[in-house]
C-alpha positions in Angstrom: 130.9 94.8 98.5 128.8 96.0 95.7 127.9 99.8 94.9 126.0 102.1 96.5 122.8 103.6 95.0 120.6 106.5 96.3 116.5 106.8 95.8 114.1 109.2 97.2 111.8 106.0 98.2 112.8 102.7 98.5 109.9 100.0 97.9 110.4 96.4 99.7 108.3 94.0 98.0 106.8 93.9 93.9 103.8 92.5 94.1 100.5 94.5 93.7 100.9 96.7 96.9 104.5 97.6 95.9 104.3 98.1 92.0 101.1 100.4 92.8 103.0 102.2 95.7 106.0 102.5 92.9 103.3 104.0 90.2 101.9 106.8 92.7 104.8 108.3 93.8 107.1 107.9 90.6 103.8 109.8 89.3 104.4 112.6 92.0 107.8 112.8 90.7 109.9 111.0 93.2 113.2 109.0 92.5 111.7 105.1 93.1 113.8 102.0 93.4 111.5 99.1 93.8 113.1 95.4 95.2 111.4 92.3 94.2 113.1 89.2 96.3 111.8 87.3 93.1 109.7 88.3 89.9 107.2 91.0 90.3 104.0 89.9 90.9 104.9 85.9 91.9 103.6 85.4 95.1 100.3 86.7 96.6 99.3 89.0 93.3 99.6 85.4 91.0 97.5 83.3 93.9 94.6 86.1 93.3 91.7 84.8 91.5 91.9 88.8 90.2 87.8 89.1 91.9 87.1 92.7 93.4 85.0 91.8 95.7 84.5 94.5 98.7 81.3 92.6 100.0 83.2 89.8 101.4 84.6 92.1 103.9 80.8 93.5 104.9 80.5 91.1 107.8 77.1 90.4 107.1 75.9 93.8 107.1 77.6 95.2 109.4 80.2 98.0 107.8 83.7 98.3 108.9 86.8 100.4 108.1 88.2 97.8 105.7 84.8 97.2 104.3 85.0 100.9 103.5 88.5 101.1 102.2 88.0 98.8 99.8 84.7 99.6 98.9 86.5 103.1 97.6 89.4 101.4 95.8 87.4 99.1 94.0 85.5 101.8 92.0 89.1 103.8 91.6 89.6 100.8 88.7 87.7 102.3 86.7 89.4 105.4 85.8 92.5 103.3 86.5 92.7 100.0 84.5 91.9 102.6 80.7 95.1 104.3 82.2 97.2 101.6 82.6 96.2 99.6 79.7 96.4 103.0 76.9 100.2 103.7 78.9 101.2 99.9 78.8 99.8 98.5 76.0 98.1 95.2 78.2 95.1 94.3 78.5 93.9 92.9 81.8 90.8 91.6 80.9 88.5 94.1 83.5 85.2 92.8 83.3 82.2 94.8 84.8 79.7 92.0 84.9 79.2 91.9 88.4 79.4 88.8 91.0 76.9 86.2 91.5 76.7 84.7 95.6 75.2 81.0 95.5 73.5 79.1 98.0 74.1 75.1 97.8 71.0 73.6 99.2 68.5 75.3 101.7 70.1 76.0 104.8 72.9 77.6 102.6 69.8 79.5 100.8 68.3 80.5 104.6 72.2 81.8 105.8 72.2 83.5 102.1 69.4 85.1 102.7 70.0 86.5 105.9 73.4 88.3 104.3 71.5 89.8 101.7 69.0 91.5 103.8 71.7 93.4 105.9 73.7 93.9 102.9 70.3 95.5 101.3 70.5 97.7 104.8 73.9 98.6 105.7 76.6 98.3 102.8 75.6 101.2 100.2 76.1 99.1 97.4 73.6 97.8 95.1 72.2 94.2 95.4 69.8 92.0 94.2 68.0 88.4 95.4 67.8 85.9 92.9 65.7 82.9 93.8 66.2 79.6 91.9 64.5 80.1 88.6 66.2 84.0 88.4 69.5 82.3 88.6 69.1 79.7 86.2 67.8 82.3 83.7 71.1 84.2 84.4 73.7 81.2 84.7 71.4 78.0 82.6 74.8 75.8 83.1 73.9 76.3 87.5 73.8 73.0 89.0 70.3 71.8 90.5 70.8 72.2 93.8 72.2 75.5 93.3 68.6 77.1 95.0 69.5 81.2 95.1 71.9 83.6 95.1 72.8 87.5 95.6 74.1 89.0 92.4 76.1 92.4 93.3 76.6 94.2 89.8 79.6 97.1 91.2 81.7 94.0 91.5 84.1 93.3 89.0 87.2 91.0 87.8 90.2 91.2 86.2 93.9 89.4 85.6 96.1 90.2 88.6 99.0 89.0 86.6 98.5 91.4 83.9 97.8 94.2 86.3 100.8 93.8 87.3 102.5 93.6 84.1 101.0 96.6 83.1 102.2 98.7 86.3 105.9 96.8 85.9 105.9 97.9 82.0 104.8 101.9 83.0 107.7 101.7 85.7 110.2 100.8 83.9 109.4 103.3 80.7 109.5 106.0 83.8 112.7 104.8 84.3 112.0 103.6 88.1 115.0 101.3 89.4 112.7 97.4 89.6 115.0 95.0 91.1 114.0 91.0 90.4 115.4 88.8 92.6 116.9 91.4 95.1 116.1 91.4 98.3 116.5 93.4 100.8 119.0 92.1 103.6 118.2 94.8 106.3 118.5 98.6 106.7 120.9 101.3 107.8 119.6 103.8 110.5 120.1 106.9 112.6 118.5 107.2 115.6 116.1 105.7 113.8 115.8 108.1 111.1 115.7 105.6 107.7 120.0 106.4 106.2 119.6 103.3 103.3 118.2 99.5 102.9 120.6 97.0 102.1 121.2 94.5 99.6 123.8 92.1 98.6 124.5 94.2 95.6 124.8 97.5 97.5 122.9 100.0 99.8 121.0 101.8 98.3 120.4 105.8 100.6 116.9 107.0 100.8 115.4 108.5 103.3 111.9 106.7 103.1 111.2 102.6 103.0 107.9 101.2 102.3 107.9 98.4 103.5 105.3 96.0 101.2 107.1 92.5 101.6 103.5 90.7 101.7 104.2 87.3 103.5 107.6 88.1 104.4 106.8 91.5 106.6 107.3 89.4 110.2 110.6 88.7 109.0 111.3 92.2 108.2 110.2 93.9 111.0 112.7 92.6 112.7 114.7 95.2 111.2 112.9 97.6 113.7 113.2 95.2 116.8 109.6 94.6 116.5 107.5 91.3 115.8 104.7 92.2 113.2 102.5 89.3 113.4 102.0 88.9 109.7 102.3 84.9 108.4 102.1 83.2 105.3 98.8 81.2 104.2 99.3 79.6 100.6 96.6 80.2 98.1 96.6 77.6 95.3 94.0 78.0 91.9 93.4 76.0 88.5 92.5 77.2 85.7 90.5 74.8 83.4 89.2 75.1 79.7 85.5 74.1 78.6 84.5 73.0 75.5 82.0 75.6 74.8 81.2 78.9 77.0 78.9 77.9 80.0 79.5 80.7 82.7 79.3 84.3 82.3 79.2 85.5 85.5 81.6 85.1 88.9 80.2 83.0 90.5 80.9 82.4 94.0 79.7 79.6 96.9 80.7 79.3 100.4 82.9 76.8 99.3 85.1 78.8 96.2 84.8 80.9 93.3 84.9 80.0 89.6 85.3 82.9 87.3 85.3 83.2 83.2 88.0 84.7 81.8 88.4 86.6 78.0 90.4 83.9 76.6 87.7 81.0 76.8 89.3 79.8 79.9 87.9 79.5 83.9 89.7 80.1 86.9 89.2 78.7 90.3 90.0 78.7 93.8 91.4 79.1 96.1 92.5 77.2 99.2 93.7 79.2 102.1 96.7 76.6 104.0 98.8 77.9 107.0 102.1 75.9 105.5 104.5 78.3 106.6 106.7 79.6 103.0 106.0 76.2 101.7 104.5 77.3 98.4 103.8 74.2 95.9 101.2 72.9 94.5 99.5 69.8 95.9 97.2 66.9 95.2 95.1 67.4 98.1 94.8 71.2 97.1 94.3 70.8 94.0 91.5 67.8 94.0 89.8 70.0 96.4 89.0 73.1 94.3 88.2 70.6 91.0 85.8 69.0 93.1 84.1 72.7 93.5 83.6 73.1 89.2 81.5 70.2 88.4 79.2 70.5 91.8 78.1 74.3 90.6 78.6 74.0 87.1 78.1 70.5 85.9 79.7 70.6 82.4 82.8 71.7 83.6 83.6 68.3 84.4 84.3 67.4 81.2 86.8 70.8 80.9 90.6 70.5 79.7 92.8 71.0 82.7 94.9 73.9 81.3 97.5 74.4 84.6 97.6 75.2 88.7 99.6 78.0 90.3 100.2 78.9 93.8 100.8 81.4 95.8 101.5 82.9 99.7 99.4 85.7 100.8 100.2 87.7 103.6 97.8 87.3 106.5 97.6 89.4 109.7 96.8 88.8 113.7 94.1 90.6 113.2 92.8 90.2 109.7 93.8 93.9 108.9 96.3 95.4 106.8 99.0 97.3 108.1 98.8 100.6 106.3 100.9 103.9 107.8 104.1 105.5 109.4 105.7 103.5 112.0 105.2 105.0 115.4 109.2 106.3 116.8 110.6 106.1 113.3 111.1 108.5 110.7 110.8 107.6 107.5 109.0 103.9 107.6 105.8 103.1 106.1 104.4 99.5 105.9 101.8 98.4 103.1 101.5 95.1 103.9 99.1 92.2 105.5 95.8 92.5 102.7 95.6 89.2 102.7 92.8 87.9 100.0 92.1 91.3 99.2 95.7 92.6 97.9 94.0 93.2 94.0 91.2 95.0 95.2 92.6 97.6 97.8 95.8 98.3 95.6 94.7 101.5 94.0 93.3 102.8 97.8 96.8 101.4 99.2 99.3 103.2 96.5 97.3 106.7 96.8 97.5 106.3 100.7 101.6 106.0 100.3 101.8 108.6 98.1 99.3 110.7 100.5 101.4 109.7 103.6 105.8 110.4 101.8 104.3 113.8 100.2 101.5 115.1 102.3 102.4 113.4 105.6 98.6 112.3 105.7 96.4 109.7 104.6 92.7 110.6 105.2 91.2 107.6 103.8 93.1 105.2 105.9 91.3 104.3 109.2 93.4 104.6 112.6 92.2 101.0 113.2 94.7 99.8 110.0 98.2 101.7 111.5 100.8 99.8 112.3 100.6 101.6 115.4 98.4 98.8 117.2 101.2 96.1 117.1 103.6 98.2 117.7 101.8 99.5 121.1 100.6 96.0 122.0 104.7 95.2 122.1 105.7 98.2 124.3 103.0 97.5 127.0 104.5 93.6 127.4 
């Protein structure tokens, strides 16, 4: 039996959700004991290519509460990334260059094209056609058949691994409780008012959980008798070195994204594999994405291989995050199920936690991302 521990929040899960929900509300003040089943930041947060990309989630035009949420998170990195990096010390290599959209050959061009006129309509963010000679004056190291592309300057990159060593170095000098490789086992209840979360070195008594366990939420919800439908899909990436810079831009095709980093190297990915928890790296995965780097940029086929990662993100039933209070429990708040999108609606996600334990509101969080709708879907079966 190991000790027991008290918290005024108790954070399940230290990737990018968790450590953010940790920042915000050990920022408000509140006692924070943060459990990481592994490292922070090892599962989802290191599979993340690091874009912030909120026009991937437009639909082709047509706005949507996610859309919108991240939208609003994204442009929170700029006030946040100078905070984190003067308080930490590390830099995460935030690059404001915007992200370039390809089209491979013309019916990719025609589809392209179509996506760029309703984005020019609907989205509220700026965006600009780039026919073939444009883009070649913009990225010269384009391959041929590389015939147009939408270039969206308010999207940006940066490391997801140094984000999150940045938030895990500004915890700990807080002096916020982080956990590696302690996982919670379950929880301790009363009439389903939140008593502790367990772990096999001790309970630890709080009277607020968030849960953010990314891939490993369906297991968790258990705890509640429920059955969120949140699954594993692994992500893996390479990162490869050229011999000279070619690429200055993100640059991303309907088939992955390659995207320059500070130190000289280029990152891509990523494949998206239901494999259950099964989260190597493959031959088959890996061939696929360096068969994507010489087909847009041609010269990167004479790159050093510097290394491939992996990593499981947490996907939903219904594509959305699960963001809010539990319906008939007090003290329960998920922050989990982002999927691809994790980096980029972090800052929205930890402010909505820290809106939702202090305020007991979230106004930027749509209805249509509560928990709520699985948790209603179960009690009318």
């Amino acid at each position: 039996m190991g000790s027991t521990s008290k918290a005024d929040v108790v954070i399940v899960g230290g990737g990018v959700i968790g450590c953010m929900a940790a920042y915000e509300l050990s920022q408000a003040g509140l006692q924070v004991t943060l459990l990481e089943r592994g490292h922070l930041g090892s599962e989802a947060s290191s599979a993340s290519g690091g874009q912030l990309v909120p026009l991937h989630l437009a639909n082709d035009g047509e706005t949507n509460p996610l859309f919108e949420f991240h939208r609003a998170s994204t442009y929170l990195f700029d006030d946040l990334v100078p905070e984190l990096e003067d308080a930490s010390g590390v830099r995460m290599g935030y690059e404001r260059n915007g992200v370039l959209r390809v089209a491979e050959g013309e019916n990719e061009r025609d589809r392209l094209k179509k996506t760029f006129t309703a984005w020019q309509r609907n989205v509220g963010m700026p965006v600009s056609w780039l026919d073939v000679d444009e883009l070649h004056r913009l990225e010269p190291g384009l391959g041929p058949h590389v015939l147009g592309g939408i270039f969206s300057p308010d999207e940006r990159t940066l490391s997801s691994a140094h984000l999150v060593e940045a938030i895990g170095r500004i915890l700990r000098d807080r002096g916020v409780d982080v956990r590696e490789d302690t996982p919670a086992t379950g929880i301790q209840h009363r009439d389903r008012h939140i008593q502790a979360v367990e772990t096999l070195q001790g309970d630890i008594q709080t009277p607020e959980l968030v849960l953010a366990a990314g891939a490993w939420t369906g297991l968790c919800s258990q705890w509640f008798d429920l059955t969120i439908p949140i699954t594993p899909l692994r992500g893996q990436m390479v990162a490869v070195r050229p011999q000279t810079p070619i690429l200055g831009t993100t640059t991303v095709s309907y088939n992955g994204a390659i995207t320059p980093r500070p130190d000289g190297t280029v990152t891509a990915g990523a494949t998206t594999e239901d494999v259950g928890f099964d989260d190597r790296t493959t031959v088959d995965g890996i061939r696929g994405i360096l068969k994507i780097l010489p087909r847009l940029v041609p010269a990167l086929a004479d790159a050093t291989f510097v290394r491939s990662w992996s990593g499981l993100r947490p996907w939903s039933a219904d594509g959305l995050p699960l963001i809010g209070r539990l319906p008939g429990w007090t003290g329960v708040t998920f922050a989990s199920g982002h999927g691809k999108h994790g980096i980029s609606g972090a800052p929205a996600t930890g402010r909505a936690i820290r809106h939702l334990i202090i305020r007991g509101q979230a106004e930027t969080v749509h209805d249509a991302l509560s928990p709520a709708r699985f948790v209603e879907a179960q009690s009318e079966n």
